[in-house]
C-alpha positions as CSV (number, residue, x, y, z in Angstrom):
1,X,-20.1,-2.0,107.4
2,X,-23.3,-1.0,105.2
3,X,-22.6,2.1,103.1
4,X,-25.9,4.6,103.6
5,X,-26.6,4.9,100.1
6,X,-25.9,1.2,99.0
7,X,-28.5,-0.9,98.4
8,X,-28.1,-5.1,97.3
9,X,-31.3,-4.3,94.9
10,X,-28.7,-2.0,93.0
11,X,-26.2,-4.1,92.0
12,X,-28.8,-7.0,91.2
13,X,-30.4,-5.2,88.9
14,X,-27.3,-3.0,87.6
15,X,-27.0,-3.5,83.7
16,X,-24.7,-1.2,81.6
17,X,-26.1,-0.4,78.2
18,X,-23.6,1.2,75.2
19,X,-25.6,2.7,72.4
20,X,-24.7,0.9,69.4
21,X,-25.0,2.7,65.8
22,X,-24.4,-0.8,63.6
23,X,-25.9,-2.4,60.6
24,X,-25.8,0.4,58.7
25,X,-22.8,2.0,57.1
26,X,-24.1,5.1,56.2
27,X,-24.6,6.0,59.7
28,X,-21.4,8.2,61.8
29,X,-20.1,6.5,64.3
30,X,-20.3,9.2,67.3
31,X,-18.3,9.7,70.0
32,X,-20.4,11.1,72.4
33,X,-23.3,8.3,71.5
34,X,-21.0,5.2,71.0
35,X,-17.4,5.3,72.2
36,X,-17.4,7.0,74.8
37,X,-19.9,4.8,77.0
38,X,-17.4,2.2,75.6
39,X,-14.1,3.9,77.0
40,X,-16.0,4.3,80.1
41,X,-16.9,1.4,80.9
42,X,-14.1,-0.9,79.5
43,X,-10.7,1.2,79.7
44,X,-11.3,4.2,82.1
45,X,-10.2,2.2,85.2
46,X,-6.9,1.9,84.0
47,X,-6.2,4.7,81.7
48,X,-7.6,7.8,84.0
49,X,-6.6,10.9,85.9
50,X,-5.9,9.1,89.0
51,X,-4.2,5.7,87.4
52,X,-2.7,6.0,83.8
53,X,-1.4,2.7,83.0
54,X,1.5,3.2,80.3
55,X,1.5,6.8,80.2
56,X,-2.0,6.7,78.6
57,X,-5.4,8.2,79.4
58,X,-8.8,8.2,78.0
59,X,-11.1,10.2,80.6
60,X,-11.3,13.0,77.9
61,X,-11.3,13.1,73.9
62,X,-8.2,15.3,74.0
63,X,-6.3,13.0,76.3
64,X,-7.4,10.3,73.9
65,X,-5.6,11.2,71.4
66,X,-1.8,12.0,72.7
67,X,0.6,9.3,73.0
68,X,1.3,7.1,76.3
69,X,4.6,6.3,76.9
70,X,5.6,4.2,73.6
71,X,5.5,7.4,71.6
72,X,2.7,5.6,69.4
73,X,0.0,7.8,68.2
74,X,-3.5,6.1,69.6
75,X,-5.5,7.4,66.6
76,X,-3.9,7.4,63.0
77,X,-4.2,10.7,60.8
78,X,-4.3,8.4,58.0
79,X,-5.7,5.3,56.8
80,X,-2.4,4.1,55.9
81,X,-1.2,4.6,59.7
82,X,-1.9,2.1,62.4
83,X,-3.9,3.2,65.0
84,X,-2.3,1.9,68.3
85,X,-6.0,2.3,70.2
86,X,-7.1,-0.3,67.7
87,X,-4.1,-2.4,67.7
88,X,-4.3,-2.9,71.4
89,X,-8.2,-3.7,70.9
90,X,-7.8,-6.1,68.5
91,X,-4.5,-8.0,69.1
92,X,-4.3,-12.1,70.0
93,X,-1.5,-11.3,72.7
94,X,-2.8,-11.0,75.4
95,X,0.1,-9.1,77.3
96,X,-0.5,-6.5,74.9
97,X,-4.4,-6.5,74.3
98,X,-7.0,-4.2,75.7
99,X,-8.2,-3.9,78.4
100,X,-6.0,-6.0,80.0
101,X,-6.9,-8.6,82.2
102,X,-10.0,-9.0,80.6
103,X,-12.7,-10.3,78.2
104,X,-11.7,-8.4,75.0
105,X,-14.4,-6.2,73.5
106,X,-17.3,-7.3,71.7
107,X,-17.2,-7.4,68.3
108,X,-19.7,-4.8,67.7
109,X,-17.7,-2.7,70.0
110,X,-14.8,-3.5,67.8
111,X,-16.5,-2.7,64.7
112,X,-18.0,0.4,65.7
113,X,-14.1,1.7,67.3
114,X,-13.4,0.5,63.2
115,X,-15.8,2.6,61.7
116,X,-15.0,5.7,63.9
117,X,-11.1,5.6,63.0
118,X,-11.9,4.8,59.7
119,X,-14.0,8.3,59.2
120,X,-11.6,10.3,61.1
121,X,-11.8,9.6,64.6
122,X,-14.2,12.9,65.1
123,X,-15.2,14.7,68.1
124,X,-19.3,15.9,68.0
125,X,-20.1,17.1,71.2
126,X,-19.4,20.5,72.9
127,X,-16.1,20.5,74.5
128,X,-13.7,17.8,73.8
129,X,-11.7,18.6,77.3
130,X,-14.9,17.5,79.2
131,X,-14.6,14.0,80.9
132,X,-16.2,11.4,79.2
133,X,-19.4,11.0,81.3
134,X,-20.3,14.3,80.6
135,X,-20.1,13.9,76.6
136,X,-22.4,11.2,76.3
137,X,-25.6,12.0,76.0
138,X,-28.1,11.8,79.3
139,X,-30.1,8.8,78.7
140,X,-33.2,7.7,79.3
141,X,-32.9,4.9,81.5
142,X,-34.9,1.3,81.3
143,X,-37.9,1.0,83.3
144,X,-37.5,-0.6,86.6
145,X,-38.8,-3.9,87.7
146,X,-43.0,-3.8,88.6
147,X,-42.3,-5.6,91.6
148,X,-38.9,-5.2,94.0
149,X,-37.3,-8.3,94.9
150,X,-35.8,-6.4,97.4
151,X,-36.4,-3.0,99.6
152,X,-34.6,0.1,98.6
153,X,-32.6,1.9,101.8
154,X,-35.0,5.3,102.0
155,X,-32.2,7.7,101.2
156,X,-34.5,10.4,100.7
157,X,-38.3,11.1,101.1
158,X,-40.1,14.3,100.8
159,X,-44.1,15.6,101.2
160,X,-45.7,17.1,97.8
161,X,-46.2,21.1,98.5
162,X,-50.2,20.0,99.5
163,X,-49.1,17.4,102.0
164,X,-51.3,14.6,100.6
165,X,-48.4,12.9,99.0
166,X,-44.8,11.6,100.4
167,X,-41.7,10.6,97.3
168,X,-39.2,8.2,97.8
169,X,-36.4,7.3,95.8
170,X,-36.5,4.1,94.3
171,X,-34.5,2.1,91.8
172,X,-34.1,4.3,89.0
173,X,-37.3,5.8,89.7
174,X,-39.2,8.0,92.2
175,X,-42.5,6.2,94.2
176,X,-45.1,8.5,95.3
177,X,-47.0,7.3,98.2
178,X,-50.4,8.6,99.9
179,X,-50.3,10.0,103.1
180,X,-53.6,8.7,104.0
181,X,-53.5,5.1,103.6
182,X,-49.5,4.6,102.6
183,X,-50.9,3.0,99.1
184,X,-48.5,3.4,96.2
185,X,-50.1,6.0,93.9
186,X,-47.7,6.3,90.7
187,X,-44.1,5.9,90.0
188,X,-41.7,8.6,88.1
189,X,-39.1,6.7,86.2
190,X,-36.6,7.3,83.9
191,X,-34.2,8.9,87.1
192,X,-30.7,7.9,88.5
193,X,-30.0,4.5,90.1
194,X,-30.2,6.2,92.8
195,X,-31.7,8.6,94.6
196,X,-30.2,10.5,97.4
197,X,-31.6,14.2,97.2
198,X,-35.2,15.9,96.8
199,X,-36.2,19.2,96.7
200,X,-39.2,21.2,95.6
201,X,-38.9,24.7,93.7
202,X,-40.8,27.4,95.3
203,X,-44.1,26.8,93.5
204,X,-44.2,23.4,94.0
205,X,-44.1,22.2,89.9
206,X,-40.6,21.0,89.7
207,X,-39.1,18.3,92.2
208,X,-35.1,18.3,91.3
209,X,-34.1,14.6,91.8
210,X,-30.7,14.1,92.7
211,X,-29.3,11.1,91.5
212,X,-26.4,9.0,89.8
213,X,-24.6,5.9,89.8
214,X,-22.0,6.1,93.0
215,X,-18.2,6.4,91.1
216,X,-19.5,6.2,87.4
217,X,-22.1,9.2,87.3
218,X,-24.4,12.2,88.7
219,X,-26.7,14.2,87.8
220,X,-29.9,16.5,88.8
221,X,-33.0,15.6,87.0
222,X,-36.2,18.1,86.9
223,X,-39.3,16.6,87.1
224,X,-42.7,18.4,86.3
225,X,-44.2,16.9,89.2
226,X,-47.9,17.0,87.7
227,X,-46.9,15.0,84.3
228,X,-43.9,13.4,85.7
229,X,-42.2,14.5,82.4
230,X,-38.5,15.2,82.8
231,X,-38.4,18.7,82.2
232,X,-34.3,18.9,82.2
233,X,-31.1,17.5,83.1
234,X,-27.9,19.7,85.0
235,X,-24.8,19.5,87.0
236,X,-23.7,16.1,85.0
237,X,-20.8,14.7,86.8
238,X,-18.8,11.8,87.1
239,X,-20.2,10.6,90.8
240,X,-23.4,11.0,92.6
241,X,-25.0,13.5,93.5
242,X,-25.3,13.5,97.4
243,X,-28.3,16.3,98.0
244,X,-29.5,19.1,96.7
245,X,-31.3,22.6,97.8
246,X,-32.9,25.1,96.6
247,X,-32.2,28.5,97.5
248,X,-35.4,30.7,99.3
249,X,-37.3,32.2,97.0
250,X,-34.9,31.9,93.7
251,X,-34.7,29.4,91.0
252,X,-31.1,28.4,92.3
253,X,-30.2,25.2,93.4
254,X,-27.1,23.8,95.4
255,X,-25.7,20.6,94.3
256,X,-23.4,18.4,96.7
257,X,-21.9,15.7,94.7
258,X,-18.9,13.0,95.3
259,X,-16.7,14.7,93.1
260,X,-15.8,17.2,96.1
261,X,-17.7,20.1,94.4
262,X,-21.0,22.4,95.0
263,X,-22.2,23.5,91.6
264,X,-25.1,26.3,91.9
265,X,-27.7,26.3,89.1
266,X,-30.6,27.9,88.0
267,X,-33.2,25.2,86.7
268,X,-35.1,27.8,84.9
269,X,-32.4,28.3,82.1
270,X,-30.5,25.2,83.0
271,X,-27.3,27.1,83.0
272,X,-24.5,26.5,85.8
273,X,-24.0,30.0,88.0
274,X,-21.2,28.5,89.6
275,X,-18.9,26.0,90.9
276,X,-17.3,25.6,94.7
277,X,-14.4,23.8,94.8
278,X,-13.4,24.3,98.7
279,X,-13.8,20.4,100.1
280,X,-11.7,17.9,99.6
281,X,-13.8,14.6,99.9
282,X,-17.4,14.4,98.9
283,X,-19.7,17.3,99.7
284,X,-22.3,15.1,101.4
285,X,-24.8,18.1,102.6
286,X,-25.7,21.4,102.1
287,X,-28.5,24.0,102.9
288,X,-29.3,27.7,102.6
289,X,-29.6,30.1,105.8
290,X,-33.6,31.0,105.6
291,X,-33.2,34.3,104.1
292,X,-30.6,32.6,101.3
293,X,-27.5,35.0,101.6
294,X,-25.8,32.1,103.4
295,X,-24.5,28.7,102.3
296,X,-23.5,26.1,104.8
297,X,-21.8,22.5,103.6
298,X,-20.4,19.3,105.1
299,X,-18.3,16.8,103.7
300,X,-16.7,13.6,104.0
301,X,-13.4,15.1,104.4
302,X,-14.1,16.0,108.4
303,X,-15.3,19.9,107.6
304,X,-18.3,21.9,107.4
305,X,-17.9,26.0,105.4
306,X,-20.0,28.6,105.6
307,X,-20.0,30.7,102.0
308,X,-21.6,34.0,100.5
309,X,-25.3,33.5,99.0
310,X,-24.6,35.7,96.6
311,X,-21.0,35.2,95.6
312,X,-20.1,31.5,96.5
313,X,-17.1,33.3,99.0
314,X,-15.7,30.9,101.8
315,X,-16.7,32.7,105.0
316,X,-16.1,29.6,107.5
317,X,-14.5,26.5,107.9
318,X,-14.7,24.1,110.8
319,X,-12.6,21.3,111.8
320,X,-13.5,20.3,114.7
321,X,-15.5,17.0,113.7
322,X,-13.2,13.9,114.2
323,X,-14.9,11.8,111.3
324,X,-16.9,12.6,108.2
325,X,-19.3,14.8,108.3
326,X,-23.1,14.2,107.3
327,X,-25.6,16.4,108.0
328,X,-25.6,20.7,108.4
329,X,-27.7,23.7,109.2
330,X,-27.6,27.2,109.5
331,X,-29.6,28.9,112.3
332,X,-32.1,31.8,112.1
333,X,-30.0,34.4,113.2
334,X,-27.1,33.4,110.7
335,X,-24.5,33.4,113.2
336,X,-24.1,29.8,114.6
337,X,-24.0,26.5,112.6
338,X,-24.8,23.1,113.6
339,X,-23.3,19.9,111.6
340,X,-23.4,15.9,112.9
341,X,-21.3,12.8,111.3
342,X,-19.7,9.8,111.7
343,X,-18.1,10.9,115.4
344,X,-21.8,10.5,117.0
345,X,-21.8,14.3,118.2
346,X,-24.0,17.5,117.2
347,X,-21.5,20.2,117.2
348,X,-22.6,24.0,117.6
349,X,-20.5,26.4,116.3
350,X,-19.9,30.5,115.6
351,X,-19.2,31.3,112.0
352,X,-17.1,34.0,113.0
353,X,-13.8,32.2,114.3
354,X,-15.5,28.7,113.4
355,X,-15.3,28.1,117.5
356,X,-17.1,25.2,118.9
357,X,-20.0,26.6,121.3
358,X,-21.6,23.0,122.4
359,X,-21.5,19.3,121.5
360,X,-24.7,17.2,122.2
361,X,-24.2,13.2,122.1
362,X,-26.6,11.6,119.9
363,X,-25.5,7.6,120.2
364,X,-24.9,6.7,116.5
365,X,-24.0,8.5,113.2
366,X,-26.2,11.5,111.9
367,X,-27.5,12.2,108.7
368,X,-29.0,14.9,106.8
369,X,-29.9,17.8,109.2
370,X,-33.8,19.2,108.8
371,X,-34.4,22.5,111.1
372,X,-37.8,23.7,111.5
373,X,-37.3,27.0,114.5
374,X,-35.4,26.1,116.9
375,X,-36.6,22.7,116.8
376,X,-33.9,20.4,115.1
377,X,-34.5,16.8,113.5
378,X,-32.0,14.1,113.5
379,X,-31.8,10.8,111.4
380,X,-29.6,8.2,113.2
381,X,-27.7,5.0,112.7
382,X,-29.1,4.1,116.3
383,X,-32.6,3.1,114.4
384,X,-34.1,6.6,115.8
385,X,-35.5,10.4,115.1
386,X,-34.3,12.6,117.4
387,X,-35.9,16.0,118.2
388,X,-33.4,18.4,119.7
389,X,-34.6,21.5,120.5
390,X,-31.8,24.4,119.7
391,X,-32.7,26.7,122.8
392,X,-31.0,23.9,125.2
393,X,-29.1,22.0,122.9
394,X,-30.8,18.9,124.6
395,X,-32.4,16.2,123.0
396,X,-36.3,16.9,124.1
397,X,-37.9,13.7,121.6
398,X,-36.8,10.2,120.4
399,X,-39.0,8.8,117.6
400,X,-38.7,5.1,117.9
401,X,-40.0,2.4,115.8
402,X,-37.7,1.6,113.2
403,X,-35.4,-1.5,113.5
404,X,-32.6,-0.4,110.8
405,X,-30.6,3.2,110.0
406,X,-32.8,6.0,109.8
407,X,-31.1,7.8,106.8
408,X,-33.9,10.9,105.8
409,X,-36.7,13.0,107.2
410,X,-38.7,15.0,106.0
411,X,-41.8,17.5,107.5
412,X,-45.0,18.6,106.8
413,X,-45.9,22.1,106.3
414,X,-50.0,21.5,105.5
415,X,-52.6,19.6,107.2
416,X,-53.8,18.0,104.1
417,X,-53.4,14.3,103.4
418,X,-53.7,13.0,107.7
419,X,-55.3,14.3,110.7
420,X,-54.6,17.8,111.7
421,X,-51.1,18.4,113.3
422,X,-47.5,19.2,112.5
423,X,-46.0,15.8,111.1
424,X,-42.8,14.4,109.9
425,X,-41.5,11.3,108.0
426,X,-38.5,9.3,108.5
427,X,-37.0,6.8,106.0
428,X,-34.8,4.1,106.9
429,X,-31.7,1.3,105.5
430,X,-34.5,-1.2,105.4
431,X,-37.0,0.7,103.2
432,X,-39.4,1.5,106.0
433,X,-41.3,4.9,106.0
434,X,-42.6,6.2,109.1
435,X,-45.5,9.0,109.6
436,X,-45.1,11.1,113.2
437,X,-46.7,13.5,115.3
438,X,-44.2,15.3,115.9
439,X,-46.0,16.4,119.3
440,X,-46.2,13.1,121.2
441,X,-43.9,11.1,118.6
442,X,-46.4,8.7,118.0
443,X,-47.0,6.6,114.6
444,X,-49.5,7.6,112.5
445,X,-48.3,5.6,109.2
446,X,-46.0,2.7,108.4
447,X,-44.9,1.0,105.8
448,X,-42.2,-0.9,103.4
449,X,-41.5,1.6,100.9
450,X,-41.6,-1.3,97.8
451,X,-43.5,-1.5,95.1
């Protein structure tokens, strides 16, 4: 079964890069720049949290550095001491060689693990407790192919503040398309593999990207969307970031990431507010109420909360989904929620008591929730839009026209950029963008999202 944010362009393209400070002896080994990305990607999976083979982790400097079960110390105080990391790296038996069941480490690696025992085995970043894909460094990430071999799944799409633009994530970049003619008009690079969350500030000049590499990393990256510069990177994790929103009228931003957290930021000062730890599963949505002193999220883990604006309080939980939940949205009058998932239903329900009020049918899996009024758009794994309109709880419009997984949408608030009207955009698992009028439904613009 396809995975909505999995794309076969991803993992043709994936290439893992470890900065390598070599050659030259009187450069310091680092940590954060060199062995971590090595730890991560060659011993992590065995020697983590969740799965510590021997007694032993590595997910942290300080876990580094005690003793598994053989009582051996991993890192020598002395020169004169063996290091057992290093022993293990560099052994011919391969029962006791690391990482086990696998290529041993390259002998740059090797030498560079050498150099940084040899000078004291140092920590130089900011906390040594954080996990190791937060010490390393954010990168900037290789330029994407000119040409796709293959289409990206539209994941998430958004209109520029003027309306004469629409972005959609791409492969470790953003593609900005005209609304006018669907011609490609510039690309944004140097992002997350990729993208599953965009989100304008209030004055239109900084699109937040959310991005990251699905079990491995996450991240939000702020792009000056004039330049295309990236103004700053927060909410490092160590799995994707699943969306992002901005609260009304502040400089905050909510983060929903596969780590099963909601970290609140403000990407003025790039410093964290706070973090919710209430789900469970991945936090796969969230949104503000319009006025912002409301929260709502949804999450793989079957639940959708309701929390304090201001405070990050749980006010709500619901359980009544039977399957995960996707998509979520607070109505005008801040009293009733509506969330959609995997169990093919819109549910409607009272924050007070978290008491279902209606269920409407919508033949496949939803997806991100957008409400404009009391009119509510759909993505579906049917292949359509659906229009439901929140005074009958009935589905009043299908958009059809796409033959795959309609996975974002995203409206228009201008009449710049096509012919006067209310519009919206749908992106779908085959890399198809659609233009609608959202009055009779009809097509305006189509296209394969692909550069």
């Amino acid at each position: 079964m396809k995975q909505f944010f999995i794309s076969a362009v991803a993992l043709c393209y994936f290439l893992t890069q470890v900065s390598m400070a070599w050659g030259d002896d009187t450069v310091p080994v680092s940590f954060c720049s060199d062995i971590a990305p090595i730890l991560l990607d060659s011993c992590l999976a065995c020697h983590g949290p969740k799965k510590a083979e021997g007694g032993y982790r590595v997910d942290t400097y300080d876990e580094l550095r005690k003793a598994g079960d053989s009582g051996e110390l991993p890192i020598a105080a002395s020169p004169d001491q063996v290091s057992e990391l290093l022993r293990r790296m560099t052994c011919d038996d391969e029962s006791e060689r690391m990482p086990a069941e696998s290529e041993p480490l390259a002998p740059k690696q090797i030498e560079l693990m050498k150099k940084w025992i040899a000078a004291g085995g140092k920590f130089d970043g900011e906390s040594s407790g954080q996990s190791l894909a937060l010490v390393i460094p954010p990168v900037r990430y290789a330029d994407p192919p000119e040409v796709y071999s293959q289409v990206i799944p539209i994941t998430a799409t958004i209109f520029s503040p003027d309306g004469k633009l629409i972005v959609t994530g791409g492969y470790h970049e953003l593609v900005v398309w005209s609304t006018e003619d669907a011609k490609l008009v510039r690309r944004i690079q140097n992002v997350g593999q990729r993208v599953l969350g965009l989100a304008f500030s209030s004055d239109g000049q900084t699109l937040a990207v959310g991005c990251g590499e699905p079990g491995r990393s996450g991240e939000v990256r702020l792009v000056d969307f004039n330049s295309g510069e990236i103004k700053g990177v927060v909410a490092r994790t160590n799995d994707v970031v699943l969306d992002i929103a901005f609260r009304p009228g502040t400089d905050e931003l909510a983060i929903a990431s596969a780590d099963s957290t909601i970290r609140i930021v403000n990407v003025e000062t790039l410093q964290e507010i706070r973090t919710i730890a209430s789900h469970a599963d991945w936090v796969t949505a969230v949104t503000w109420s319009d006025d912002g002193t409301r929260l709502v999220s949804a999450s793989r883990d079957k639940s959708a909360k309701v929390y304090d604006g201001a405070t990050g309080e749980l006010l709500s939980s619901y359980l009544g989904h039977a399957a995960a939940v996707r998509g979520i949205s607070i109505l005008a009058d801040n009293k009733q929620v509506v969330s959609v998932g995997a169990d093919n239903k819109l549910h409607r329900w009272n924050v007070e008591g978290a008491m279902k009020v209606a269920e409407v049918g919508v033949g496949g899996e939803g997806y991100k929730l957008l409400r404009r009024g009391t009119n509510l758009f759909l993505p579906c794994a049917d292949h359509r839009l659906l229009r439901i309109d929140l005074a009958t709880n009935k589905i009043v419009q299908e958009y059809k026209g796409h033959s795959d997984w309609v996975l974002s949408a995203c409206y228009q608030r201008t009449t710049a950029g096509v012919d006067n009207g209310h519009y919206i955009a749908s992106g779908s698992f085959d890399g198809e963008v659609c233009i609608w009028n959202i009055a009779d439904a009809a097509i305006v613009r189509k296209w394969i999202a692909k550069p």
